[in-house]
MIFIPA-840009 format. One record per residue (C-alpha): residue in one letter; z, x, y. Coordinates in steps of 0.25 Angstrom, whole numbers, plus 5000, padded with zeros to 4 digits. Last residue first. Layout:
residues N
aZXY...
end
This chain:
residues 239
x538855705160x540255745160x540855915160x541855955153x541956115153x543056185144x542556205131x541356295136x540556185142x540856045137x539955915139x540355775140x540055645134x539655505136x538455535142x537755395134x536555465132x537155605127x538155515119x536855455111x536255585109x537355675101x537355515092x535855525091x536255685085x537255625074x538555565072x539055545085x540355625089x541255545099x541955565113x540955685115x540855815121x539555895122x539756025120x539556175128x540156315124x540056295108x539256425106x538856495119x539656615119x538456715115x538956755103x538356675095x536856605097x536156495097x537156405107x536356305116x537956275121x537356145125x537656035137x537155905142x536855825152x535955685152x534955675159x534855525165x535555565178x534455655183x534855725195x536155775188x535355835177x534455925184x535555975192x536456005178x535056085173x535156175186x536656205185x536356225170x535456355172x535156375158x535256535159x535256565145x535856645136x537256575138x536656455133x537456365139x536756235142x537456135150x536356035156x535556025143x534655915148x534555765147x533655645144x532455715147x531055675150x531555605163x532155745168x530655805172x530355935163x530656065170x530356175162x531256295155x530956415156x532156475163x533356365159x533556245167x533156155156x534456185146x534056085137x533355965139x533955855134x533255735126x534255645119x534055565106x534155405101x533055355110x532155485106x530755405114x529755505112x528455485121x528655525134x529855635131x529055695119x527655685129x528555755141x529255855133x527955915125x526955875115x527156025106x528655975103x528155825102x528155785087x529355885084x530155785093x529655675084x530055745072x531255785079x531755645082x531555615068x532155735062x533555675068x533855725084x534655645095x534855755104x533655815108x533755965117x532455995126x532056125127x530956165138x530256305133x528856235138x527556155131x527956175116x529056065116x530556125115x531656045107x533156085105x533556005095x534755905090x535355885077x536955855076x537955935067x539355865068x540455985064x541455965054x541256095045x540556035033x539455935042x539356045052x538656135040x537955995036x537355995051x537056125053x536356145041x535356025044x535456065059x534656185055x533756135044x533356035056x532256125061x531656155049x531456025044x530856005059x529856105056x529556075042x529455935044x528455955057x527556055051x527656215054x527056275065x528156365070x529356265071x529856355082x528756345090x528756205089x530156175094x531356125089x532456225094x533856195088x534756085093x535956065083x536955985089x538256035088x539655935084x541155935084x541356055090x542656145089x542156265092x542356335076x541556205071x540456255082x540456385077x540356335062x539356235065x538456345071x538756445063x538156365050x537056325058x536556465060x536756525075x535756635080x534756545088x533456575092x532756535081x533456385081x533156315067x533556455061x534656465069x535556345075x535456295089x536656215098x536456105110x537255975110x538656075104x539455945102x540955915106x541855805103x543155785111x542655685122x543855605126x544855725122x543755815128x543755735140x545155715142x545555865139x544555885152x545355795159x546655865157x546155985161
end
């Protein structure tokens, strides 16, 4: 016990890495409003705001109006953080058109999803071969899932090794294998919360010794593992 105290006194701030907000989200039930207020109430410091980007969801219309529509979400968000204290980071959840993989980008400004817009119908492979985000972090999330396909760890950076969507079987076991036979992914963790009620607000976080001032910051202590990551408030586990 007095270990752990250690760690969370050495690493005492906490970021939700995975979290979605409705409308940006269709699947989620959580306005940004209750989203910074439930993790205010949780005693985070931060939540990255990864909604769904993905062609279907834009539904045929342009590129500025898609991608202004997508970040109207974290927009509200981020000034609702902004007066209750909490640090607002943008992030996504991207899904090319050729399979239901998704992949989480930390590391995010509209640039970076303009160019990530330029490749949802190109798929993973061309977006991994010909994009270089040397400021951003490419994870996939929850890859162990029913659905989801293999793709070959050198086209990630990381993967979502602790997701807990209660809704789900995410298979984590599985994705924690994967992970320790490819040293250069980096682990992490996300509640995935889109829903109340369902117990899975709040329940994972990344823990840092500093709070970085935007989404590259989020994706420069992923690179450096110089963290840890929480499960239910209780669990510390290292990278």
């Amino acid at each position: 016990m007095d270990l752990k105290k250690t760690l969370k006194k050495q690493y005492p701030y906490k970021t939700e890495l995975h979290a979605h907000t409705t409308p940006a989200s269709p699947c989620s039930q959580i306005t940004p409003e209750e989203m910074v207020e439930i993790y205010r109430k949780n005693c985070y410091d931060a939540v990255v705001i990864t909604n769904h980007f993905a062609l279907d969801l834009f539904k045929g219309a342009p590129k500025k109006e898609a991608i202004d529509k997508y970040l109207s979400d974290y927009e509200i968000t981020y000034e609702e953080g902004k007066r209750n204290g909490i640090k607002v980071y943008l992030g996504a959840e991207v899904r090319f058109a050729e399979n239901s993989n998704d992949y989480l980008i930390y590391g995010a400004d509209r640039a970076v999803l303009e160019t990530v817009y330029d490749y949802l119908d190109k798929g993973l492979e061309a977006f991994r071969k010909e994009v270089k985000l040397s400021k951003s972090v490419f994870i996939q999330a929850h890859p162990s899932r029913d659905r989801m396909t293999k793709v070959s760890p050198l086209l990630l950076d990381g993967m979502e090794v602790f997701n807990m969507h209660p809704g789900h079987a995410s298979r984590n076991a599985i994705t924690g294998k994967i992970v320790r036979d490819n040293p250069h992914l980096i682990s992490t963790a996300g509640s995935d919360f889109h829903h109340p009620g369902l117990g899975h607000e709040a329940i994972s976080a990344l823990r840092t010794s500093e709070l970085p001032e935007d989404s590259f910051g989020i994706a420069s202590i992923l690179k450096s593992r110089d963290y840890l990551l929480e499960i239910a408030g209780n669990s510390i586990i290292l990278p």
